[in-house]
Backbone as CSV, one residue per row, in Angstrom:
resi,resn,N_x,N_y,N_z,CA_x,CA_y,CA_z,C_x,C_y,C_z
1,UNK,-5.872,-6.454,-1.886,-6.986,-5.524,-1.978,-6.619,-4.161,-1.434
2,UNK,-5.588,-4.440,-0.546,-5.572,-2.818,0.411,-4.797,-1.653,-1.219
3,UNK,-3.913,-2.558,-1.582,-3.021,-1.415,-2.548,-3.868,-1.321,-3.470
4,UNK,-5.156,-2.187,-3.940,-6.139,-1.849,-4.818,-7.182,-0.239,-4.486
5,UNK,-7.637,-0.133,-3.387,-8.361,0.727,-2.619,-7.644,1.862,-2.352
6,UNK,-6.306,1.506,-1.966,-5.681,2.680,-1.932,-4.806,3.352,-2.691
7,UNK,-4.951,2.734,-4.156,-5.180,3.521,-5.515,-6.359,4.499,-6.086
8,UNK,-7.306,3.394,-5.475,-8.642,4.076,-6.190,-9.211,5.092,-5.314
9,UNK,-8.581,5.014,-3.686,-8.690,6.519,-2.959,-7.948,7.509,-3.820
10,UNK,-6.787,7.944,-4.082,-5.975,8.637,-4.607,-6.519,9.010,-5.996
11,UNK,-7.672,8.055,-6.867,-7.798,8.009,-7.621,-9.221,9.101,-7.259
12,UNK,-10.058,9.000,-6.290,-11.350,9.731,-6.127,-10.801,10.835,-5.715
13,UNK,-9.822,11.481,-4.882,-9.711,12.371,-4.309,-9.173,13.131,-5.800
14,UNK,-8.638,12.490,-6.491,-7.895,13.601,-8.039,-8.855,13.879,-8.517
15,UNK,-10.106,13.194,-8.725,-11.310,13.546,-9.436,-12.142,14.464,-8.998
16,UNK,-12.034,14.506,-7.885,-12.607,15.579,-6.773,-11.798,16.957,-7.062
17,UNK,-10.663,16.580,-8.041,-10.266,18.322,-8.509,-9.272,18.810,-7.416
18,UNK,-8.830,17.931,-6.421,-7.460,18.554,-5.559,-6.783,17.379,-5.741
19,UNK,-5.813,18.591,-6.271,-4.200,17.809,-6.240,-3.290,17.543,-5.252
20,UNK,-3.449,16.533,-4.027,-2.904,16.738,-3.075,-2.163,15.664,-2.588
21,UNK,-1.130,16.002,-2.285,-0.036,14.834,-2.745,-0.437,14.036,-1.346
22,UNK,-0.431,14.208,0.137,-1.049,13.716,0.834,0.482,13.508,1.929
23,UNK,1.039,14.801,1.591,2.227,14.645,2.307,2.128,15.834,3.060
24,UNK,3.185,15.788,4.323,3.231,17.226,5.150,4.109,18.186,4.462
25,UNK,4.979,18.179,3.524,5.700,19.549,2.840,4.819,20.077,2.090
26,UNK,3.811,19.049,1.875,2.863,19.727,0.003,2.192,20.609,1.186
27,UNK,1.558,20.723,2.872,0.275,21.019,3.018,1.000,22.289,3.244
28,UNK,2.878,22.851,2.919,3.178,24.275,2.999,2.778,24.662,1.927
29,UNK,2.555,24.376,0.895,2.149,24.839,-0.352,1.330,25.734,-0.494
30,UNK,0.341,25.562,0.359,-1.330,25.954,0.250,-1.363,27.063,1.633
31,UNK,-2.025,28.299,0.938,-2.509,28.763,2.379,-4.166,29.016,1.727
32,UNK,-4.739,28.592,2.450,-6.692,28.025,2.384,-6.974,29.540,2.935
33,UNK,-8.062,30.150,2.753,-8.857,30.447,3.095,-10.268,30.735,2.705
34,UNK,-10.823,29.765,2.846,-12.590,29.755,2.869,-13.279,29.142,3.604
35,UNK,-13.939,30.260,4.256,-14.739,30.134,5.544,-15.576,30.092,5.032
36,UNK,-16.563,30.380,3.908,-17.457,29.667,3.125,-17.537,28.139,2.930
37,UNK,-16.369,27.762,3.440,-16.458,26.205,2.831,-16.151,25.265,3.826
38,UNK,-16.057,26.079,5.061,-15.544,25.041,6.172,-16.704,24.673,6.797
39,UNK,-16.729,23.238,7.111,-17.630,22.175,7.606,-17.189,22.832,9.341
40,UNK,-18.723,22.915,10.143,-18.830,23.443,11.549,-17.814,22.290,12.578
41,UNK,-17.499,21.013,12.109,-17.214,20.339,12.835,-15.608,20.291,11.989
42,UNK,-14.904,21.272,11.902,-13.562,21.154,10.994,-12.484,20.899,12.076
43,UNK,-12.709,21.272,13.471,-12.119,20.897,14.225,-11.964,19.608,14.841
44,UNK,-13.050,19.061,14.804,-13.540,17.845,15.534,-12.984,16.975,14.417
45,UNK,-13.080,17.258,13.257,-12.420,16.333,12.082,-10.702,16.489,12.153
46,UNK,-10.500,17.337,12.757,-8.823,17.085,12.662,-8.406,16.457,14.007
47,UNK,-9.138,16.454,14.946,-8.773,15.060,16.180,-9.138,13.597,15.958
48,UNK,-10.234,13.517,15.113,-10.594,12.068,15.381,-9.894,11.808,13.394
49,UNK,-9.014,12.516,12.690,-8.137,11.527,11.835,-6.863,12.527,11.580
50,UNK,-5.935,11.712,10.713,-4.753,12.133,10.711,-4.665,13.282,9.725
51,UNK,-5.731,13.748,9.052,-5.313,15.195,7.987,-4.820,16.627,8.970
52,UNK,-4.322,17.311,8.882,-3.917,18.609,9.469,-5.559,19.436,8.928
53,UNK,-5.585,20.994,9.355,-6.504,21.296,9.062,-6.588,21.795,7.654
54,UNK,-5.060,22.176,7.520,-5.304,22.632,5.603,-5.656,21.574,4.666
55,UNK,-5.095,20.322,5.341,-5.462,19.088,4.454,-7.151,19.265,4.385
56,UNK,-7.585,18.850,5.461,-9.019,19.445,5.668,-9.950,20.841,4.968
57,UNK,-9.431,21.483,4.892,-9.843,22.552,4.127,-9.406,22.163,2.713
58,UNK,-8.895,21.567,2.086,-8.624,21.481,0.662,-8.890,20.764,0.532
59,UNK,-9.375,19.766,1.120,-10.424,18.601,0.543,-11.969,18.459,0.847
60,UNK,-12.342,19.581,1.695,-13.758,19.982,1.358,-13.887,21.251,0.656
61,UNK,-13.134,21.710,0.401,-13.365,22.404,-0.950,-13.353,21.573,-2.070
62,UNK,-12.380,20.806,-2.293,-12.756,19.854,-3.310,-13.984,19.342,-3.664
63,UNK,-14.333,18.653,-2.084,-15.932,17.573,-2.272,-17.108,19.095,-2.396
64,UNK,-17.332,19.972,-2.385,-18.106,21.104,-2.265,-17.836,21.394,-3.661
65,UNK,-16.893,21.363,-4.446,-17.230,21.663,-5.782,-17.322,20.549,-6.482
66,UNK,-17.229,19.682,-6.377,-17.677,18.634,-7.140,-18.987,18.104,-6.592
67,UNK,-19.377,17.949,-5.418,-20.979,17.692,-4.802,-21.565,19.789,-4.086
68,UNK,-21.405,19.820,-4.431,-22.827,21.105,-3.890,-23.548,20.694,-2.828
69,UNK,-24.754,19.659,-2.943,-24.903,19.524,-2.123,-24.735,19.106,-0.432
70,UNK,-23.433,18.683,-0.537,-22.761,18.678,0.362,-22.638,16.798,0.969
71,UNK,-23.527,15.605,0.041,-23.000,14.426,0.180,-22.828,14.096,-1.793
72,UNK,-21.929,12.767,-1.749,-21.995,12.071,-2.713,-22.682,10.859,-2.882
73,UNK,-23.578,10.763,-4.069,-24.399,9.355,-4.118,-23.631,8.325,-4.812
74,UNK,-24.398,7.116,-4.671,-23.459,5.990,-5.171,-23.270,6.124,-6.856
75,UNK,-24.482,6.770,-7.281,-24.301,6.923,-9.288,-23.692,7.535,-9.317
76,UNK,-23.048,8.953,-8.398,-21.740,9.800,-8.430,-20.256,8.686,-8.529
77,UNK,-20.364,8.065,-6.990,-19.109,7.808,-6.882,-18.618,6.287,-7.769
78,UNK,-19.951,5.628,-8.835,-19.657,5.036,-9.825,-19.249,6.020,-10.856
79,UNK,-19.701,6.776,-11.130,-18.952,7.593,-11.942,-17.857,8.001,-12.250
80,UNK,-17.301,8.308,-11.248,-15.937,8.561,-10.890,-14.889,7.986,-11.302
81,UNK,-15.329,6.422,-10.927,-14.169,5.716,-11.325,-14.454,5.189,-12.756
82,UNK,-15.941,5.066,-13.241,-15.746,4.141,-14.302,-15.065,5.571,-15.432
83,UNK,-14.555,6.248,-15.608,-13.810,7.510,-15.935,-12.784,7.123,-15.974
84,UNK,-12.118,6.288,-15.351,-10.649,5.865,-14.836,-10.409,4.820,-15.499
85,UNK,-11.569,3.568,-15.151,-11.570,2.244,-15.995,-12.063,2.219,-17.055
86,UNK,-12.114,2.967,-18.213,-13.350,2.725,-19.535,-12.865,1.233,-19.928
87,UNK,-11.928,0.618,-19.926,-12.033,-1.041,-20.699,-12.349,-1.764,-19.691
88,UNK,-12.803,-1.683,-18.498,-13.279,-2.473,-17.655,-14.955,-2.030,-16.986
89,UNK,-15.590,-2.640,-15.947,-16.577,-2.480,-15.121,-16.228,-2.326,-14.027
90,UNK,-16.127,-1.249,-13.275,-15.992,-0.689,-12.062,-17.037,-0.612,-11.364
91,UNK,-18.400,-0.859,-11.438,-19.426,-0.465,-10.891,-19.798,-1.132,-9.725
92,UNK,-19.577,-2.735,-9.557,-19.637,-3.558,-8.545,-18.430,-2.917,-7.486
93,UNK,-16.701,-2.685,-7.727,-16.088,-2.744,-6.971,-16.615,-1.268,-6.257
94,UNK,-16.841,-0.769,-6.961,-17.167,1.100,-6.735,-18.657,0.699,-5.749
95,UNK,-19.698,0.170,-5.764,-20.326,-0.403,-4.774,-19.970,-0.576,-3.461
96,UNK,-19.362,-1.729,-4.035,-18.473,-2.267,-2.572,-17.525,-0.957,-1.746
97,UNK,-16.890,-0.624,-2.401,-16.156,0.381,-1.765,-17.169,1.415,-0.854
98,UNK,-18.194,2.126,-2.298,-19.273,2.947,-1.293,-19.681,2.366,-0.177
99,UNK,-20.022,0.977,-0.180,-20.602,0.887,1.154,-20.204,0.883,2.367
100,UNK,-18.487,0.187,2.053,-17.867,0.632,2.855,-17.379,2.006,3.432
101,UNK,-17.557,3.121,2.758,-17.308,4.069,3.143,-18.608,5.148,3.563
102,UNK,-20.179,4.526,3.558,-20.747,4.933,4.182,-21.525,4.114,5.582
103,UNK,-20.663,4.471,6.635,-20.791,4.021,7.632,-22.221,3.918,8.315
104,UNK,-23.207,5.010,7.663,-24.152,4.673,8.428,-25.697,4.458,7.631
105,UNK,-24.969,4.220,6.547,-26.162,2.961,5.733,-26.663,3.937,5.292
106,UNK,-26.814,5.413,5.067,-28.173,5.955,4.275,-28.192,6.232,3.116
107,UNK,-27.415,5.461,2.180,-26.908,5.682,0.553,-26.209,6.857,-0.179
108,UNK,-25.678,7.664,1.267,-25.066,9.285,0.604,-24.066,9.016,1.574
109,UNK,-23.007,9.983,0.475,-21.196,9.561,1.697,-21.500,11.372,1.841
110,UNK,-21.278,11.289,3.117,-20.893,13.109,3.825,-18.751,13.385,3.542
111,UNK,-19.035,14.580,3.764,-17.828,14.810,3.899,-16.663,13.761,5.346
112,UNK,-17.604,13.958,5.772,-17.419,13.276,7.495,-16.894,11.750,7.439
113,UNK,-17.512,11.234,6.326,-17.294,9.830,6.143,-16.547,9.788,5.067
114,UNK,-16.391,10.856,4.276,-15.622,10.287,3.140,-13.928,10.830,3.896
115,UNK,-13.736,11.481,4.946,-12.296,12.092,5.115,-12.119,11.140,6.602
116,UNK,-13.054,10.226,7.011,-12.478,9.345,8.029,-12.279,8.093,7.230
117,UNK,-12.934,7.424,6.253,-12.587,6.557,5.805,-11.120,6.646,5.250
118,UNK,-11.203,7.709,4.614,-9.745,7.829,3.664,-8.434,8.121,4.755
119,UNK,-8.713,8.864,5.940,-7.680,8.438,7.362,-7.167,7.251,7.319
120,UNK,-8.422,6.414,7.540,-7.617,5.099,7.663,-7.394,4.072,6.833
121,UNK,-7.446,4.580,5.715,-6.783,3.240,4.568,-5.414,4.028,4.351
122,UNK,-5.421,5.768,3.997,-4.016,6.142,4.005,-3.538,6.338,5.201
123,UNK,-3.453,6.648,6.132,-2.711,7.387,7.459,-2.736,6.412,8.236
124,UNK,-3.529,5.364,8.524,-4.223,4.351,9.806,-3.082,4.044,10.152
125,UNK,-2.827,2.895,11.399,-2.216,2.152,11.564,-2.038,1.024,11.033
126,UNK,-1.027,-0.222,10.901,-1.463,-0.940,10.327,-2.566,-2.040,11.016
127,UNK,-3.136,-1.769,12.446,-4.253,-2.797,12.832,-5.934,-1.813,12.003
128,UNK,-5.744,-0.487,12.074,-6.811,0.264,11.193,-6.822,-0.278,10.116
129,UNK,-5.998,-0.390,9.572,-5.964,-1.152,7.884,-6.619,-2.463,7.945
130,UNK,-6.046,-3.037,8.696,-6.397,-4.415,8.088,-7.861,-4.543,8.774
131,UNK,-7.832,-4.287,10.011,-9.324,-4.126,10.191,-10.973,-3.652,9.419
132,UNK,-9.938,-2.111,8.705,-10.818,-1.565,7.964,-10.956,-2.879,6.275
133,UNK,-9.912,-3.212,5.880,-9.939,-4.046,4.902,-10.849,-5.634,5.562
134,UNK,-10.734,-5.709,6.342,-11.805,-6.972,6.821,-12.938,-6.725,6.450
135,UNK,-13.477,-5.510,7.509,-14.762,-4.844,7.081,-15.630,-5.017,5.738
136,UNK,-14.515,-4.535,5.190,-14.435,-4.578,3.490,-14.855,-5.680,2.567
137,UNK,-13.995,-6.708,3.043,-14.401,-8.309,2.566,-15.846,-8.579,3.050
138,UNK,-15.512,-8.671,4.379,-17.228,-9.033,5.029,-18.422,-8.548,4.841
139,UNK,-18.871,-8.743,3.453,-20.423,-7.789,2.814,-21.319,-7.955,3.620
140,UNK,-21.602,-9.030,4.411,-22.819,-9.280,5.246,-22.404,-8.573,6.719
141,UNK,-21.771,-8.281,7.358,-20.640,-7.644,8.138,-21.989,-8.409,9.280
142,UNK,-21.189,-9.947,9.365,-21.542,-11.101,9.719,-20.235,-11.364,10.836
143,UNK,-19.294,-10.504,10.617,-18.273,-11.173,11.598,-17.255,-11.627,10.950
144,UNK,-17.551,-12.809,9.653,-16.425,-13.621,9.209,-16.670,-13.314,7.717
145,UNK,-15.305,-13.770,7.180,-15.018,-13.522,5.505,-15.542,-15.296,5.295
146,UNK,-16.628,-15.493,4.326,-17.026,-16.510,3.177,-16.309,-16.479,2.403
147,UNK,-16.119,-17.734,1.479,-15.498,-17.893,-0.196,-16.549,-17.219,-0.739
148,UNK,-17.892,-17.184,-0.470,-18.763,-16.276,-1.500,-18.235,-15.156,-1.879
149,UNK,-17.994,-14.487,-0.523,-18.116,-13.281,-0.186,-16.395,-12.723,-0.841
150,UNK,-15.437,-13.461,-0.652,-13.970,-13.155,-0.892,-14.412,-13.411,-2.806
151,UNK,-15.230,-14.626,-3.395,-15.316,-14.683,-4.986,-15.937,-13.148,-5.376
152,UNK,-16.830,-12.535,-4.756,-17.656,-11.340,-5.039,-16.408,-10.060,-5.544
153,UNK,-15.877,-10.305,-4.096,-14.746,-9.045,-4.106,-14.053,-9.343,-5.575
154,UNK,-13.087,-11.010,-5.853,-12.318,-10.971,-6.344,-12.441,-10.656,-7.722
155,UNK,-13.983,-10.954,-7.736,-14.663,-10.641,-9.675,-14.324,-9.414,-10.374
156,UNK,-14.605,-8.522,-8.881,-15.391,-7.313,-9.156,-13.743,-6.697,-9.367
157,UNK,-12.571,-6.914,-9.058,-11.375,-6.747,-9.009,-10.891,-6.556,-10.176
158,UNK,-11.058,-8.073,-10.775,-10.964,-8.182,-12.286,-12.214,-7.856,-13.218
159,UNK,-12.926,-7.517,-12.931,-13.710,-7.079,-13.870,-13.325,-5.165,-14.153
160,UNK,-13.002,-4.690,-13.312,-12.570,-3.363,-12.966,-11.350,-3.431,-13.955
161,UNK,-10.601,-4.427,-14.166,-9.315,-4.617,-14.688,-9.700,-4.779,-16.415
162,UNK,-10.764,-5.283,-16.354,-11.185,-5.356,-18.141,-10.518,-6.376,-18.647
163,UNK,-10.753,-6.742,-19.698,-10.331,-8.054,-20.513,-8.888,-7.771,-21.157
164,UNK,-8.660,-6.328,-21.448,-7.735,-6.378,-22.212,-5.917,-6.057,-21.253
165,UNK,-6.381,-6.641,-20.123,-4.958,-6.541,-19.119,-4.125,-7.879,-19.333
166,UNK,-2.500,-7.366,-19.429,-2.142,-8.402,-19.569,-0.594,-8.910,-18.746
167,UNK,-0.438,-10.158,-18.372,-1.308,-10.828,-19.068,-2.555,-11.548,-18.655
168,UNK,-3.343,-12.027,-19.455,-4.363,-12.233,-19.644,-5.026,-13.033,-18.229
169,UNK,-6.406,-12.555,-18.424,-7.048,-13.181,-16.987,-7.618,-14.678,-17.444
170,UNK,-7.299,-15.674,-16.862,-8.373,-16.945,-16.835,-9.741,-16.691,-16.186
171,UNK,-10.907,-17.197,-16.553,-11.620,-17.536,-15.770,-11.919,-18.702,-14.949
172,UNK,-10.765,-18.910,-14.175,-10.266,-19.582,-13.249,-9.438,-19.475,-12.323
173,UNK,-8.931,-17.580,-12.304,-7.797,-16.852,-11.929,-8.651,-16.411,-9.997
174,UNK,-9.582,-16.092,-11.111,-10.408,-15.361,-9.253,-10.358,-16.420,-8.073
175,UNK,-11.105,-17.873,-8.454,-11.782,-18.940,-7.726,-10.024,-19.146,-7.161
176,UNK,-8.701,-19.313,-8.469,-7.478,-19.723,-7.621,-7.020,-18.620,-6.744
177,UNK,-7.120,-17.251,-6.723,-7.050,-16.190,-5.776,-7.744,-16.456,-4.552
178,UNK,-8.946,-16.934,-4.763,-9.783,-17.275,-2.993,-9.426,-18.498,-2.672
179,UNK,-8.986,-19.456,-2.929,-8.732,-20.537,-2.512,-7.172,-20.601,-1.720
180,UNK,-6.385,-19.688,-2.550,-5.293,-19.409,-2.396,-5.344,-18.404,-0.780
181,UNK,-6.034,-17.385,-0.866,-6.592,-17.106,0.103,-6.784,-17.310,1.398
182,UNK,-7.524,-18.215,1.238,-8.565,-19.322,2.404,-7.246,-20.507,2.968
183,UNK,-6.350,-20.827,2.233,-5.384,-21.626,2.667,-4.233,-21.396,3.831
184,UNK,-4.252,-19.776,3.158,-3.332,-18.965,4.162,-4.032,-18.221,5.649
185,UNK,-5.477,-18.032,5.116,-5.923,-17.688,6.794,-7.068,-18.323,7.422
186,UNK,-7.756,-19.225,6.515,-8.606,-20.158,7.435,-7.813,-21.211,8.353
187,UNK,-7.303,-20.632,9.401,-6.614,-21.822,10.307,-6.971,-22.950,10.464
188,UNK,-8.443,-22.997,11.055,-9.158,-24.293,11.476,-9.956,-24.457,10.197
189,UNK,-9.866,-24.263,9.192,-10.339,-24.895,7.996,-11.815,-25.067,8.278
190,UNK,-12.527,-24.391,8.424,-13.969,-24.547,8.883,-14.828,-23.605,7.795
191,UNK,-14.033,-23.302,7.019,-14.522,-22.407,5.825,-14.768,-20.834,6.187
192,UNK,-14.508,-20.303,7.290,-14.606,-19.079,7.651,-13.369,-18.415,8.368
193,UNK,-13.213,-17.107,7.720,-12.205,-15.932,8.292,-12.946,-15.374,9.105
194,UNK,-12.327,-15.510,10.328,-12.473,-14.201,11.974,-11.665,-13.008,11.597
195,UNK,-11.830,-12.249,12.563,-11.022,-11.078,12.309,-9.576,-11.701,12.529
196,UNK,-9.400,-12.550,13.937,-8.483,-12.737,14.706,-7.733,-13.535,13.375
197,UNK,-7.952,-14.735,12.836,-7.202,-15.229,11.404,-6.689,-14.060,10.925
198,UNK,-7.176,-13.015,10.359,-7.001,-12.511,9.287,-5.450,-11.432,9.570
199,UNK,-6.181,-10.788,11.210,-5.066,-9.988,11.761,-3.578,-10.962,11.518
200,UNK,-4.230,-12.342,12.048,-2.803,-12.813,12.560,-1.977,-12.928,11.370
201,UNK,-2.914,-13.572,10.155,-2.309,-14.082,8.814,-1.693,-12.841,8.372
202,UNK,-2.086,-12.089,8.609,-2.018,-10.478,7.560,-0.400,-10.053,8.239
203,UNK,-0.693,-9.942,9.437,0.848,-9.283,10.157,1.972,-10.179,10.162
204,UNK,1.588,-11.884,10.049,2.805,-12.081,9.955,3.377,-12.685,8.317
205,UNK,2.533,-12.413,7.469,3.124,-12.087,6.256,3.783,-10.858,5.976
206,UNK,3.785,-9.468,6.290,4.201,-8.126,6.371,5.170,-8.524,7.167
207,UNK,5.394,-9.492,8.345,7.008,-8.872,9.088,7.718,-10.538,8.413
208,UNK,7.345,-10.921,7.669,7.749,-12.036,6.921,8.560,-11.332,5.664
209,UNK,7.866,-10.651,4.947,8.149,-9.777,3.936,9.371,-8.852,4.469
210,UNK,9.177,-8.227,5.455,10.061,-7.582,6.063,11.377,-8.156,6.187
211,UNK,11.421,-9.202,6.540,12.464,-10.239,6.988,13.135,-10.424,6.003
212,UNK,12.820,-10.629,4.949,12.921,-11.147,3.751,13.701,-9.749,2.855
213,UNK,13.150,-8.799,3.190,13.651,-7.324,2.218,15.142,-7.300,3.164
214,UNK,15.100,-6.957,4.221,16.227,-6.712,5.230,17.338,-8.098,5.012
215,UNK,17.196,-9.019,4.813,18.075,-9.926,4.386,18.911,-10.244,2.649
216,UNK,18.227,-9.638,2.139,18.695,-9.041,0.828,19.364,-7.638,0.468
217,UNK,19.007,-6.771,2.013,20.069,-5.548,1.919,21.175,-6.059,3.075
């Protein structure tokens, strides 16, 4: 899911009309100036995430010309993507995502929330990541990941993907994705993911992987 999300970040921020590669040589590229467009708290946004301030300035200029009013609604940020997916349904995953990226429930993403969320799926650490990707799974943000709740995500995955990807999806592909799932981080088999499973499962597949690349070079 994380390399899913953090496509379809890369994918909202292009739509948003800046081209920004999201690297420190591109942010010599640019010299910003609009003080028309800088958010009062532009400072406070470059301590609490990893953009520099030009990054910051070129991506609320972005969200300012594409929202005016200064948040995005959820029929916006379905929009966005189903633009991207026309042979599929994006609208559930584009949901899910919004909600995750509006932290404080009032159905509009601010600039504020849309450039801390995107900190930490691109820049985070990797305990920000996986944390923030827990979050993510957990729709009832109940604490623990359900098979409901992991089948919801996995639909909405492939449904985003459309029928005509190949090769071809079973409808029996999702249910073996969560099960597959649930094998690798429900420890105590009690039908529920903690955070603590998920961290543990998650990091030591990545230095597993690791192990594995470094022994083939």
């Amino acid at each position: 899911m994380c390399s899913v999300t953090y496509a379809l970040c890369i994918v909202l921020i292009k739509q948003l009309g800046a081209d920004f590669s999201l690297t420190e040589s591109a942010e010599d590229e640019f010299e910003i100036s609009f003080v028309c467009h800088r958010p009062d708290d532009l400072d406070i946004l470059q301590e609490e995430t990893e953009f520099s301030k030009k990054e910051l300035q070129f991506l609320y200029r972005a969200f300012k010309n594409e929202c005016p009013s200064g948040v995005v609604t959820e029929d916006v940020f379905k929009l966005i993507y189903s633009q991207f997916f026309p042979q599929g349904d994006s609208s559930i995953y584009a949901h899910y995502l919004f909600e995750a990226f509006d932290t404080n429930g009032n159905g509009c993403l601010s600039f504020k929330e849309f450039v801390a969320g995107l900190s930490l799926i691109l820049r985070g650490s990797i305990y920000d990541r996986l944390n923030w990707a827990f979050n993510f799974y957990d729709l009832d943000k109940d604490g623990f990941i359900t098979r409901e709740e992991m089948m919801k995500i996995m639909k909405s995955i492939y449904n985003l993907m459309g029928k005509y990807v190949y090769p071809s999806i079973h409808d029996d592909t999702p249910r073996e994705h969560v099960e597959n799932f649930f094998q690798k981080m429900d420890r105590n088999h009690d039908g529920l993911i903690t955070i603590e499973e998920f961290m543990e499962s998650c990091q030591k597949n990545i230095f597993e992987n690791l192990r594995i690349f470094q022994e083939l070079h």
